[in-house]
N, C-alpha and C positions, 0 to 999 in steps of 0.2 A: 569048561574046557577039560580033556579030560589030563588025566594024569599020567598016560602015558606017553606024552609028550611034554611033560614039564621038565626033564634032563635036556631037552633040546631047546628051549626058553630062557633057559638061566644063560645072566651073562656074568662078567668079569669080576662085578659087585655082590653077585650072591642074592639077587632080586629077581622079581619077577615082573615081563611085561606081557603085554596083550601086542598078538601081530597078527596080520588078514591069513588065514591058513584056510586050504579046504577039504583038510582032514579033521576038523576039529567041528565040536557045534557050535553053529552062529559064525563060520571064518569065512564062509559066500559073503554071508547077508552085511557083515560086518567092512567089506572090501571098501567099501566108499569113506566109511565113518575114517579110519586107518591111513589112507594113501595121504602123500603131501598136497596140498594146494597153493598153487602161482596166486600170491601176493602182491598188488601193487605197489613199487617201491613211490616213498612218499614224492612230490615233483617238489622242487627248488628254481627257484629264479636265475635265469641266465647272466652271469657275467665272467670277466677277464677274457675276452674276446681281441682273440688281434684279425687281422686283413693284410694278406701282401698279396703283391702280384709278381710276373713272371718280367715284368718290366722293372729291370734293379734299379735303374736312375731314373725313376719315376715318369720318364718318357715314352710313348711308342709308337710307330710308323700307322697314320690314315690305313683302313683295311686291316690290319692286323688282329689274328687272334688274340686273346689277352688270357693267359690263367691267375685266375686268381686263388687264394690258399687262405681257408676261414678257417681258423682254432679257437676251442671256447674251453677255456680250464674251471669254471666253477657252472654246476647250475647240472637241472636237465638237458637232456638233448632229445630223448626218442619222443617224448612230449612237447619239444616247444617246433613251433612253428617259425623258419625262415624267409624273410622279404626282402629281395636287393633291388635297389634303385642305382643305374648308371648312369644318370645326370644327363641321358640324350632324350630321353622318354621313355625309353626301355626300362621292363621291369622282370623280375623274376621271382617265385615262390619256390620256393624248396624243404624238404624234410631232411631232417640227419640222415648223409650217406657217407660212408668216411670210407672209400675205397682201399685211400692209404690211413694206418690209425690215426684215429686223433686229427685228420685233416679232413677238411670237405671241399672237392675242388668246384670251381666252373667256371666257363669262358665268357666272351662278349668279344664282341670287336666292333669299333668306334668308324665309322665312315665318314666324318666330319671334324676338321682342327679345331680342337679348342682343349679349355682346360676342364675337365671332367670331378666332380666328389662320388666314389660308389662309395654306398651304402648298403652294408648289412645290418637289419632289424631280427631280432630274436622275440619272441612273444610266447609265454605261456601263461596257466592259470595264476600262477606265483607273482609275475611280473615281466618286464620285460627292459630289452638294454641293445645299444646300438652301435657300430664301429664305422668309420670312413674312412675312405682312402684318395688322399688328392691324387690326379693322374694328367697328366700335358700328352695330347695324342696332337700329332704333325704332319705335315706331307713332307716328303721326299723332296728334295733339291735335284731334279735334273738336269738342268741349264741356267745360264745364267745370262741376259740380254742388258749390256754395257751400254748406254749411252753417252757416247765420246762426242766431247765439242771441236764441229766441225768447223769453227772457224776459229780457231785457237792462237792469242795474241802472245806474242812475247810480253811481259812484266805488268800480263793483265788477269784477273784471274780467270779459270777455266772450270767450269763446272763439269763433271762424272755425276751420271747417274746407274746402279746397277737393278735390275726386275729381275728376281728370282723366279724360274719358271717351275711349278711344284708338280709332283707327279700323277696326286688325282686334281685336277685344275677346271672346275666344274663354271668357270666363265669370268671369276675372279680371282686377283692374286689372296693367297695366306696373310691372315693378319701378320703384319711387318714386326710387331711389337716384339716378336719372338724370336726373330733374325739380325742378325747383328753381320758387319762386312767390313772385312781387311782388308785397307788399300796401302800398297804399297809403289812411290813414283820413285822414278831414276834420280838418284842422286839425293835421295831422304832414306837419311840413318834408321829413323822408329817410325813404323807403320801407325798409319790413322785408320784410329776405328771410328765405326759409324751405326746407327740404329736405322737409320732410317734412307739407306738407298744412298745419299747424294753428297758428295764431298767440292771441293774448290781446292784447285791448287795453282800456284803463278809460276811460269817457265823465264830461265833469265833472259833465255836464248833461243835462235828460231832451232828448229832440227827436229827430227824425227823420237819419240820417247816412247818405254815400254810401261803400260800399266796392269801392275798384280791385282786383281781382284778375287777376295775370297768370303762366298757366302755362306755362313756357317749357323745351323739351327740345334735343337736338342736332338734331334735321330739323325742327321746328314752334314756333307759341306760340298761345298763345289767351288771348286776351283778356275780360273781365265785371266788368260795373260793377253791382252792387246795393245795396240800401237796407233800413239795420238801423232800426229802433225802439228807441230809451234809453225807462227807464218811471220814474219814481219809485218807483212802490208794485205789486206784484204778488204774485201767490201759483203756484205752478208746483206741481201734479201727476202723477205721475208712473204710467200707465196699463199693466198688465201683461198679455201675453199669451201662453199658453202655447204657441199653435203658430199661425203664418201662412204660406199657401202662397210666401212670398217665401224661406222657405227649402230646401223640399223640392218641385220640385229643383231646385238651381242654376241658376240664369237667367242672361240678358246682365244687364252692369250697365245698359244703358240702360231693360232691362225692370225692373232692380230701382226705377230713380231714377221710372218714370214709376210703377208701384205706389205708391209713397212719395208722392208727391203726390197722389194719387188719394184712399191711404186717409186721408192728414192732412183731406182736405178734407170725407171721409163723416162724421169723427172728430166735427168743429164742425159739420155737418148737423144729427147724431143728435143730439148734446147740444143746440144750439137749438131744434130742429120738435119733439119731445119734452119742451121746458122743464123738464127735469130740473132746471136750476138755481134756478128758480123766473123772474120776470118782471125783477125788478131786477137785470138781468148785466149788465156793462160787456163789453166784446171777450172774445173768448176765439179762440185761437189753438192751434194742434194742431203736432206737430214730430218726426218719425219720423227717428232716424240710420240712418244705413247701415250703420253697424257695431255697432247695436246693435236689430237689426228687431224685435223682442218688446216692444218699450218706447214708448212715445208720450206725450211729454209735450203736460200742456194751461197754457193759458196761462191766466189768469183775472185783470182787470182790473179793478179798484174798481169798482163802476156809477156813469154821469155823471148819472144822476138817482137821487137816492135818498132816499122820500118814507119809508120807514120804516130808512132809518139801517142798514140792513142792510151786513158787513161782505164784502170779497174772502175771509176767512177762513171765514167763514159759510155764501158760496155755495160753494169750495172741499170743506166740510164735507158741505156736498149730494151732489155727487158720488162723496164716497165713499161715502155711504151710500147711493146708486144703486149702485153697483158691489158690493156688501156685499151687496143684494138681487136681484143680478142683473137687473137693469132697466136694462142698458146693453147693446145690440146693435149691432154694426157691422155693417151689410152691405155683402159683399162679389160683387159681381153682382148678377143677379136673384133667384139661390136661395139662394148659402150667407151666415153671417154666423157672427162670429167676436165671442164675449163677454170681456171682459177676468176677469181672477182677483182683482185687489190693485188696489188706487190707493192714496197714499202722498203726502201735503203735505213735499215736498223743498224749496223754499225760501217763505217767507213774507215779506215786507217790510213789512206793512200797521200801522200802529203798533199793537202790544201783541201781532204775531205772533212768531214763533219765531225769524225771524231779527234782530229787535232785541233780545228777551229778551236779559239778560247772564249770560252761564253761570258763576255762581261756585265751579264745580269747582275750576278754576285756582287761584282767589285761594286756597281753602281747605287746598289742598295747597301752594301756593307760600309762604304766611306761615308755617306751624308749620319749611317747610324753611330756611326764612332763619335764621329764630331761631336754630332748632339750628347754623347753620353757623357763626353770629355766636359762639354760645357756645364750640364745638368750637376757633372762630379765638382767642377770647381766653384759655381755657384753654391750648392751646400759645404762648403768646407770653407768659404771666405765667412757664408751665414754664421755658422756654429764655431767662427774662430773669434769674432766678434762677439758673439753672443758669449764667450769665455770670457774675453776681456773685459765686460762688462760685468759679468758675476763676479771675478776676481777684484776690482775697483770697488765694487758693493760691501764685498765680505772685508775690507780691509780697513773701511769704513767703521763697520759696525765693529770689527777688533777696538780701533781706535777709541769709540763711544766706552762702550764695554770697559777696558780698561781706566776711562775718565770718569765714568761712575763707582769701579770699586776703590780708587783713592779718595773720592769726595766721600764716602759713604763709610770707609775703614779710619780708627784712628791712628794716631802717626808712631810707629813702636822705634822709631830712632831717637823722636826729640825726648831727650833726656836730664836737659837744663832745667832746675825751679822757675821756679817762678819766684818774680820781681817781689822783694819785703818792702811794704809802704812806711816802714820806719815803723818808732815809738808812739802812742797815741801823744798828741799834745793836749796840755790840763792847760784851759785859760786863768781859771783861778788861781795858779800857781806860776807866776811869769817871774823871772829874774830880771835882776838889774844889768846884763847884758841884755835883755831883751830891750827894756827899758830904753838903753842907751842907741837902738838905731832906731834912726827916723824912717818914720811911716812914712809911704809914698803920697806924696801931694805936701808932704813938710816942707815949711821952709829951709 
């Protein structure tokens, strides 16, 4: 290099270095040797990984975009490779993009209820590490369809049922598991919750009652206030049909709910403009379940005039015997209509109907079984009173024994008297003359 560029070389230290110049010789050829070279930083394995999404109460609405926010604080990034699994089938590959620092976003939206795990998978040469995120996707609560008991007895109980109508409703309801319903009835202090749609509650008295009902899920609630009828005295038939197009083929439920009220309402048409029941009818009221579409109950109500005494049983009786002759047509449009098979008097209340009758089956099976029990109880308790008596008689016996063996057997620690002295020995060879002097027996 030459030297008259070495004042321009020196630095701060008083030394010298080699730099690409191309005033100098060899500072071309040397350009390459000289410049810095991109080094690859060494890769490390991916971890400390979190997952959130844009849903904070881990819930979100059917259809709904979803963002999700992936942070990875140790490890590579521009080297590892990302794989997200949404638990619908759906999948996604990705590379490090962190638009905002340090986060990498992306979306999904879920088009079916249920409860979802995403997963994000990190993989590089070094290894690899994975994060989840539980997530509850739902439908929407649009409506809410009440089935109020259309024949509702005073101080008997009354079954509610409520069907949540959800807003994408692909032909069946939302699993229930997830919905929960606040009923509240007139005259009840604390509302009853329920899981599953259907409550019971006993009215004291006949009248008119308002029922709250409120269906409440993790994204919606909905809210309905309706109005049950208490009756005294009614009679409920119960109207059969063998085939209605509500089930073949499978509808939306909202088509199923608007059917259902269509036909309840043809149901009470056709029996009144027909007077099938004759002219003295009280209300009569029609009632089609949803989970039970072939069935139609009718409601039949004492008549509030009634110049020949004629009974809710009687007019009840009519109808079946329309139905029996086939003189009951429902029509269904303009052309088709649809004839019931059976009717059936399922409850009566009217006094001397069926549901006051007293069924003394019970009584006549429950009296002969008491008897017996009663006897069966006193035969073992004379048995086993007896059988005491005799054990006790036994054991007292052998106390008795017991005791007369340990006195014969022990010796006696009171008697304390010696025993009798047999006297001095007597010496025959030494007799005295008082001995001498009595006479021996057999002496003269």
């Amino acid at each position: 290099m030459s030297s008259d560029y070495i004042p321009h070389m020196m630095v701060d230290f008083l030394i010298y270095r080699k730099v690409a110049a191309d005033k100098c010789k060899g500072g071309v050829e040397d350009d390459k040797k000289y410049k810095p070279t991109m080094t690859d930083c060494p890769v490390l394995p991916p971890g400390d990984m979190r997952l959130e999404s844009s849903a904070t109460t881990g819930a979100t609405t059917t259809g709904t975009n979803v963002t999700f926010y992936f942070r990875q604080g140790k490890g590579s990034k521009t080297t590892t490779h990302y794989n997200c699994t949404f638990g619908d089938g759906h999948q996604q590959s990705m590379l490090w993009n962190d638009t905002t620092p340090g986060v990498m976003k992306f979306t999904h939206q879920f088009l079916k209820a249920g409860t979802y795990h995403v997963t994000v998978q990190a993989t590089n040469q070094k290894g690899q590490a994975s994060v989840a995120l539980p997530l509850t996707v739902e439908d929407r609560i649009v409506d809410l369809e009440v089935e109020l008991p259309r024949g509702a007895l005073q101080n008997e109980p009354s079954v509610f049922t409520a069907i949540p109508v959800f807003g994408l409703d692909n032909g069946n309801t939302q699993d229930l598991k997830q919905t929960h319903f606040i009923w509240q009835f007139s005259h009840q202090e604390t509302p009853t919750l329920s899981w599953n749609g259907t409550v019971s509650f006993k009215y004291s008295e006949p009248g008119n009652y308002t029922v709250h009902v409120t269906a409440v899920n993790a994204v919606s609630s909905y809210h309905k206030a309706l109005t049950v009828r208490v009756y005294g005295e009614l009679v409920v038939v119960q109207l059969w049909f063998e085939n209605l197009p509500l089930e073949v083929p499978p509808s939306l439920l909202i088509n199923r709910i608007i059917f259902r009220r269509s036909f309840e309402k043809a149901v009470v048409k056709e029996i009144s403009e027909k007077k099938i029941l004759g002219t003295e009818v009280g209300e009569i009221q029609a009632a089609m379940l949803l989970k039970e579409p072939l069935r139609v109950d009718v409601v039949i109500l004492p008549p509030t005039v009634n110049k020949n005494k004629i009974t809710a049983t009687q007019v009840a009786q009519k109808l079946i015997d329309a139905v029996a002759a086939h003189n009951l047509s429902i029509p269904l449009g303009s052309i088709d209509t649809v004839t019931p098979t059976k009717a059936v008097i399922v409850k009566d209340s009217t006094p001397g109907g069926s549901s006051h009758k007293r069924n003394l089956v019970p009584v006549f099976v429950a009296v002969p079984v008491a008897v017996i029990t009663v006897l069966v109880m006193g035969l073992i308790v004379i048995y086993y009173r007896k059988k005491f008596v005799l054990n006790q008689n036994a054991y007292r016996l052998l106390r008795a024994n017991e005791q007369a063996d340990r006195l014969l057997d022990s010796p006696d620690e009171d008697d304390d008297d010696p025993m009798l002295d047999s006297g001095p020995a007597i010496n025959t060879a030494q007799r005295t003359e008082e001995d001498d002097a009595v006479p021996a027996f057999g002496d003269g």
